[in-house]
N, C-alpha and C positions, 0 to 999 in steps of 0.2 A: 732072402730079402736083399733089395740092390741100397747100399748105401750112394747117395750123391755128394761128391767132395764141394766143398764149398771154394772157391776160386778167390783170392784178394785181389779184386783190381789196383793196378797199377794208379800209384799216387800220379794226380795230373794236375798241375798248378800252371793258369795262366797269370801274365801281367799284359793288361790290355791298356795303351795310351794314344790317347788325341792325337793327332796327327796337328802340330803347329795351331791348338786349341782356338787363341785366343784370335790368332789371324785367321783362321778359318770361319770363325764365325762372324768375320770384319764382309769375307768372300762372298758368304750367305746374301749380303746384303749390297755389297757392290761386287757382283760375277766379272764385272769387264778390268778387275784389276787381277783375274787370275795369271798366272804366269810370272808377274811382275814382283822384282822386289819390294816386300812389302816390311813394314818395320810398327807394332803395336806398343804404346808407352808415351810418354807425354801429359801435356794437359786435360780438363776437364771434357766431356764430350759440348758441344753447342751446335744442335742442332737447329736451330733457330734463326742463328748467325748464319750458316751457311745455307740457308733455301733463300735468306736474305741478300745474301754475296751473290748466288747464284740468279734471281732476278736482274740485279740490275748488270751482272755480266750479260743472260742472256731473257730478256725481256719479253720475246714474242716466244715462250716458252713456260709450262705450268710446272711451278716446283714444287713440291711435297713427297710424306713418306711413301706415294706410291711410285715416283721417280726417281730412287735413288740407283734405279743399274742404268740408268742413262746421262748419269752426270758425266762430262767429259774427264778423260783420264788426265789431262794437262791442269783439269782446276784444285786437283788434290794435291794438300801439302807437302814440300820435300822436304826431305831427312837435312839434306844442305844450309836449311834456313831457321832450324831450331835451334833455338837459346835457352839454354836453362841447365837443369841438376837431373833432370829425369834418367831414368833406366829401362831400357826394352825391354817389356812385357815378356813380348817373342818375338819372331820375326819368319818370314815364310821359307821357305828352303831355296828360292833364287836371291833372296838375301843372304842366306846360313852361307850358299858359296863364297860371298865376299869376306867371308870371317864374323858377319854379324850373329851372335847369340845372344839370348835370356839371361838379365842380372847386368850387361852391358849398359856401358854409361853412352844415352844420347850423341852426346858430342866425342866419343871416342867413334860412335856406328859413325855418326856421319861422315868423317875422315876414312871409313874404310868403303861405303856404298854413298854416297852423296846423291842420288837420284830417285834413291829409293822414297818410297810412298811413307805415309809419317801419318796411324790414326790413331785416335785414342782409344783405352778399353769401352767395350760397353757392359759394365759390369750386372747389369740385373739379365743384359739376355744371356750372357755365359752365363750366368749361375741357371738362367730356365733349361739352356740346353747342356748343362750337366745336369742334372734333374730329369732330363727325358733319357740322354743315354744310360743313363744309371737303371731308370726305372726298365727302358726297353731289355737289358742285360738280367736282371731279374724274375723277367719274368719266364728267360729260358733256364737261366742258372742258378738259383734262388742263391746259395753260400754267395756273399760277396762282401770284399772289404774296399771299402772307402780310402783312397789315399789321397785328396784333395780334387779341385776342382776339374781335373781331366784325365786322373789315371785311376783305374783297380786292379784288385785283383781278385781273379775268381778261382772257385774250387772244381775242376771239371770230374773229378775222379767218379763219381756217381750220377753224374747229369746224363742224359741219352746221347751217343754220339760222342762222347766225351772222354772214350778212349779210342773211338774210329781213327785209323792212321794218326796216330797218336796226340789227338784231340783237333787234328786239322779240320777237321768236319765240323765239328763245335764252332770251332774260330771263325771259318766261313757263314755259317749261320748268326753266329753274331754280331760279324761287320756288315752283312748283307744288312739284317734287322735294323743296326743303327743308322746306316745309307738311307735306309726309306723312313725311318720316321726323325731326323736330324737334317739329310741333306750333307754328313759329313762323313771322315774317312777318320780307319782307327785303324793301329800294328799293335799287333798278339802276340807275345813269345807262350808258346807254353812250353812245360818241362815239370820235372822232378819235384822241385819247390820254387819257392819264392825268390832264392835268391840269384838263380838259374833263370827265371824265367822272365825276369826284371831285364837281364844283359840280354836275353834273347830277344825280347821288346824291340830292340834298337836293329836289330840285325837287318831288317829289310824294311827298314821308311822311305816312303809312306806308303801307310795302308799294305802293309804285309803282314805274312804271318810265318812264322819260326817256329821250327821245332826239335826242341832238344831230348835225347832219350841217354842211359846213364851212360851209355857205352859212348857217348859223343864227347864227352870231356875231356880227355885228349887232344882231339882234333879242334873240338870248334869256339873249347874256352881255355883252356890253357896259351891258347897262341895270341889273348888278348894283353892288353895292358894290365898292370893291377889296379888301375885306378877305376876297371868298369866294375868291379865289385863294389855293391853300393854296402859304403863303411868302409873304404879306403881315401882318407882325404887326404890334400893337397901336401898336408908336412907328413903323415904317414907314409905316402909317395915316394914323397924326399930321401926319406929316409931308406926306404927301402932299396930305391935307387943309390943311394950311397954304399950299401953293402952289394952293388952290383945284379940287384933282384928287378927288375921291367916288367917279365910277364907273371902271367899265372903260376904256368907253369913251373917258372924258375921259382915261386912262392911254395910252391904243393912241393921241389923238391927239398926245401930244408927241413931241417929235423925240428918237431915241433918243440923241445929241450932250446935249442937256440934261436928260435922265436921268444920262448914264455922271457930267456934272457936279456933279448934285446928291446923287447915288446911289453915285458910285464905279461903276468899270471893268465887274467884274463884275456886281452886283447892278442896275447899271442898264442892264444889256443884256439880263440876265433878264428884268427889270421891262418890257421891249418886247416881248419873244419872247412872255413868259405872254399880256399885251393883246392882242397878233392870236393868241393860241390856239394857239400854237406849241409842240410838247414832241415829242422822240423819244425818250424814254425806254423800255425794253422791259419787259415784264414780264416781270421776272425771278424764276425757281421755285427758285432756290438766291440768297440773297444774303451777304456778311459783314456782322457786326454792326459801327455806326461807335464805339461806345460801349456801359459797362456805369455802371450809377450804381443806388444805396443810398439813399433819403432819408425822414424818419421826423416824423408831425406829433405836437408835443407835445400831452398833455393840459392843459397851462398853459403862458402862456407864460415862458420860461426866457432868465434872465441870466450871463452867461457868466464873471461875477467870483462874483455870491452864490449860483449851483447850479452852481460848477464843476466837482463830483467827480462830479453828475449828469450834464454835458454831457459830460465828458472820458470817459465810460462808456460812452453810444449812441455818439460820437464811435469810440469805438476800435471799436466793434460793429457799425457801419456798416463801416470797413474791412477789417474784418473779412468780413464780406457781402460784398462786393465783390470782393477777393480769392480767396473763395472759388466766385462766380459764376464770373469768368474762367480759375481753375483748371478745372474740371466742366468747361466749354468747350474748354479750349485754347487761352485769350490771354495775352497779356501788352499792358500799352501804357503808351507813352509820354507824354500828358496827362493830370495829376492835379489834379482840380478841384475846388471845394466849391462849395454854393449854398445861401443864407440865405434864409430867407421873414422878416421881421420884423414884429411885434408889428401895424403897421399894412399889412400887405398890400404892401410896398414888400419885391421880390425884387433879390437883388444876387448872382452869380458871380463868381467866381475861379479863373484856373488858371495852369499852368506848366507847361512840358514838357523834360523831363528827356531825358539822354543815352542812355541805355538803356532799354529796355522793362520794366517789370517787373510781376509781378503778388504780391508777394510783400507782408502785411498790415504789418507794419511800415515800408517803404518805401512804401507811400501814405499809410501817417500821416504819416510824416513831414512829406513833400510836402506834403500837405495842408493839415498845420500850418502852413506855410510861407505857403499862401494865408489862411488865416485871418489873419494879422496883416496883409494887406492889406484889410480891412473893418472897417467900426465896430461893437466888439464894447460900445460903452459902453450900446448899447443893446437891449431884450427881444429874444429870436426866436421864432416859431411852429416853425418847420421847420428842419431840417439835413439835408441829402444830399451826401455824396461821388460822383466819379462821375472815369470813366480812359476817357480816348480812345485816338486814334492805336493802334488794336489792329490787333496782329504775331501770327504762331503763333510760338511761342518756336523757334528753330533756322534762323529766315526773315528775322532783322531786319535793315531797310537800312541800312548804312553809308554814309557819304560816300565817294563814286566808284562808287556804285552794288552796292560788297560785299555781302556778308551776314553775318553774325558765326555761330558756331554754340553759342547761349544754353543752356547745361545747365539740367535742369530740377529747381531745389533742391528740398527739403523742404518743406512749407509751414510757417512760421512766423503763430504767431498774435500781433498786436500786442501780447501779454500778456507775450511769452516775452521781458522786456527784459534787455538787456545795459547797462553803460555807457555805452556809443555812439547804444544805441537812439533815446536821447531819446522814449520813447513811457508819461511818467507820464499814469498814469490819469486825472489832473486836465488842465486846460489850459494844456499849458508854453507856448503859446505868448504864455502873459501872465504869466510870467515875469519 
């Protein structure tokens, strides 16, 4: 009798992302600004206003939404003439060459591209066309994780094709797929894992596809910076660079003993595992959220003793958000945190974790007040975000000895509805 060995296909993890997301789906809808630096972020959309502007510029002409790829490219606003606090969304890659990226303040892009095109998000149709790429991806590779609104990641190791030239075959079928039913272009790394196939992602944008196999580690990630392993930020960077470490490579050669020293237990045994390309992580198609957070960039920036009853208003408003996010859900949790952007670009956090879970708006104010008086409130901020970790589903939360408690599920209160006790004045008690 012939026994048949059974073969383990080769693990094959892609990371599949939008190519310039939010600007391409700007493209969809005006083609005649392709090529053109484009810059997404700003105000509100009004399109009402402009078929209105549009009339009486050009009169003997019919404006509506079946006209928008024939607006003239001269009547769209320039990046040169915006005022405000805003931050670019994206921006298109004949922008990206000026230096313009994503998290960019407004009035910093426009001192670097000034010509460039200026629109704002349209947020319900990127969420329809994340929704369609998503679902069209599914329906060839069912395993798939969600990692926000333009990127996944998928599992090809058992999909058809999906270890052909090392899942190239796959990747073309699924750009191809999202092409015809989007209209848009996406770059695929695939590789080994997740965290391999995320740096490969970037390898050939836009609209490429990469592929890494184990024996390429040497060549085609080690010669990277350490910052494109995602979990190397900006002061781990620093630092690394101060002991003379840049790339990968120079990462994967120290001995993992003087990382765990310089890095701590943890993070310096990750800091080894990532440098030889090392991740087991699955991809997972259901995951729990680790966190929920609220956070709101001012149009000016705002001091916390002379626009108190301004700050103490988003302040409770955010918590409000927030509370209500994890209600919709189903959380509660246990760390209440805030985080300050100040006036110079210098961010600072704070949090605490409390005894019980809650998601309840007045018990994160509080909390939260509570971290606010550990930061220097003497000086301006751009931004304020509250934000609640350690999330529980109320009826589930762990006690010491391993219990559970059985959490009833109050009313919701709004941090408006003060009592005595509340401590939640509209202004900033916590400078009091």
């Amino acid at each position: 009798m012939r026994v048949s060995a059974t073969v383990t296909p080769n693990r094959r993890i892609a990371h599949l992302d939008m190519d310039a997301f939010f600007a391409s789906v700007e493209l969809l809808r005006y083609p005649q600004l392709k090529g053109l630096p484009l810059v997404i972020g700003g105000g509100r959309r009004r399109e009402a206003e402009m078929f209105e502007r549009l009339r009486q510029a050009y009169p003997d002409r019919d404006w509506g939404p079946d006209s928008l790829d024939r607006v003239p490219v001269d009547f769209f606003p320039r990046l040169k003439d915006y005022v405000g606090r805003g931050v670019a969304t994206t921006a298109t890659y004949a922008a990206r060459q000026f230096g313009v990226g994503s998290a960019m303040g407004l009035m910093k892009a426009a001192r670097l591209c000034p010509e460039a095109i200026l629109l704002p998000v349209d947020f319900d149709e990127v969420k329809r066309l994340s929704r369609l790429f998503k679902s069209t991806i599914q329906e060839i590779a069912p395993v798939m994780q969600d990692r926000g609104v333009d990127e996944v990641y998928i599992d090809f190791t058992d999909v058809p094709g999906g270890q052909r030239e090392g899942g190239r075959v796959l990747a073309r079928l699924i750009q191809k797929s999202i092409f015809q039913a989007t209209g848009l272009t996406c770059s695929i790394g695939v590789a080994p894992n997740k965290l391999i196939a995320k740096m490969a992602s970037e390898f050939n944008k836009p609209n490429g596809i990469s592929i890494v196999h184990p024996e390429d580690l040497k060549t085609l990630i080690w010669p990277l910076p350490c910052r494109k392993i995602n979990g190397i930020g900006p002061k781990a960077d620093a630092k690394l660079q101060s002991h003379g470490i840049h790339t990968i490579g120079e990462l994967a050669a120290r001995e993992p003993g003087w990382l765990v020293a310089h890095f701590g237990k943890s993070y310096g045994a990750w800091l080894h595992e990532a440098a030889w390309g090392r991740d087991d992580r699955p991809v997972e198609t259901e995951s729990e959220p680790v966190s929920m957070s609220r956070e709101t960039t001012f149009e000016r920036d705002l001091h916390a003793a002379r626009d108190r009853a301004e700050l103490g208003a988003i302040f409770t408003r955010l918590c409000e958000q927030v509370s209500a996010d994890l209600r919709r859900k189903g959380y509660a949790g246990r760390t209440i945190g805030i985080k300050i952007t100040y006036d110079n670009f210098e961010k600072v956090t704070r949090d605490l974790t409390i005894d019980e879970a809650t998601d309840d708006a007045v018990a994160i104010r509080r909390h939260a007040g509570q971290c606010l008086k550990r930061v220097d409130l003497s000086r301006r901020f751009r931004l304020l975000g509250v934000r609640v970790g350690k999330l529980v589903k109320p009826g589930t939360e762990a006690l010491p000895g391993g219990r559970y408690s059985e959490t009833p599920t109050a009313p919701p209160r709004s941090a408006r509805d003060r009592s005595p006790d509340d401590h939640t004045d509209l202004l900033f008690p916590e400078l009091g």
